[in-house]
N, C-alpha and C positions, 0 to 999 in steps of 0.2 A: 504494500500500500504506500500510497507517494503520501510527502508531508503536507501537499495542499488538500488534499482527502481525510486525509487525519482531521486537520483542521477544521472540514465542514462539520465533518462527527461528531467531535467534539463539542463543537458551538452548539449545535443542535441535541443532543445528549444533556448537556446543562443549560440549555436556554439564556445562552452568552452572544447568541448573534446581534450582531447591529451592524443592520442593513446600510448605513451611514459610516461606518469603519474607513478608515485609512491605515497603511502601513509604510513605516520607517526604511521595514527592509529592501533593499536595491533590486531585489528579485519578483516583487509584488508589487508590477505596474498600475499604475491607475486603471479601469478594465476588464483588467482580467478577473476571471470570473469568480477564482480562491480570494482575492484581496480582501475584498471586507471581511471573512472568515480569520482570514491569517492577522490582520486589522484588528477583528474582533479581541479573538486569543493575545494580541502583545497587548492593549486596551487594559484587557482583564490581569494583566501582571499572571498569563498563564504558558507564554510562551517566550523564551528571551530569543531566538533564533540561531545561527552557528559560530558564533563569536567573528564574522568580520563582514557586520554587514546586513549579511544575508538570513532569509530563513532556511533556505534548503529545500523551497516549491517544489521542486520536480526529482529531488532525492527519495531515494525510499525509507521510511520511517523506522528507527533501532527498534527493539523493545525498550531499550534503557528511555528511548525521549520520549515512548510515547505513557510508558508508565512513569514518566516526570510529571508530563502536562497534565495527563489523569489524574495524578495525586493532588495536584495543586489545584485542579478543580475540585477535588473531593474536598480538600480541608477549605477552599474560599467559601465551595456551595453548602458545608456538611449541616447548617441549621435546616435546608430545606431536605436535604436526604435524609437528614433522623427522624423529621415532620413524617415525611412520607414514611418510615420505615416503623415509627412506632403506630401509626394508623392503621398501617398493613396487622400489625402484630393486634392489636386491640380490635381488629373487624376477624381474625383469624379466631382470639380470645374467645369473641361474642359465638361466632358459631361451631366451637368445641362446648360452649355451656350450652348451645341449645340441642347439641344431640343429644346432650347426658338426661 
């Protein structure tokens, strides 16, 4: 998977897109169709790119970067993932008490 695909995934995974994005990096022309995405992610303090420059658009994705960006989405978003995860657990609750 390239790193400008990563990018949309991610934005769209954690509801970090904006549509209105720019980016710094020399690789992510005005345009083109990743920018706002890759925009978004540096935006969000969830991408720093390859240290000169660049983000690495058309590279293919380590694991090590993409479980970076992951992470740092986890710990920015994690109030809204425990929201969600303790509801999951409390609607799970409710209907193990109603079988009993």
């Amino acid at each position: 998977m390239l790193r400008k695909e990563f990018a949309k995934i991610i934005t769209g995974l954690f509801n970090a897109y904006n549509p209105l994005a720019t980016s710094t990096f020399t690789d992510c022309p005005v345009g083109a169709w990743y920018t706002t995405y890759v925009g978004s992610l540096q935006n969000e303090g969830l991408a720093n790119g390859m240290g000169d420059g660049t983000y690495g658009a058309g590279l293919n994705i380590s694991r090590q970067d993409a479980a970076t960006m992951f992470s740092r989405a986890l710990v920015k978003y994690q109030a809204v993932a425990l929201q969600m995860m303790q509801q999951q657990q409390k609607s799970y609750h409710h209907l193990q008490m109603q079988r009993q």
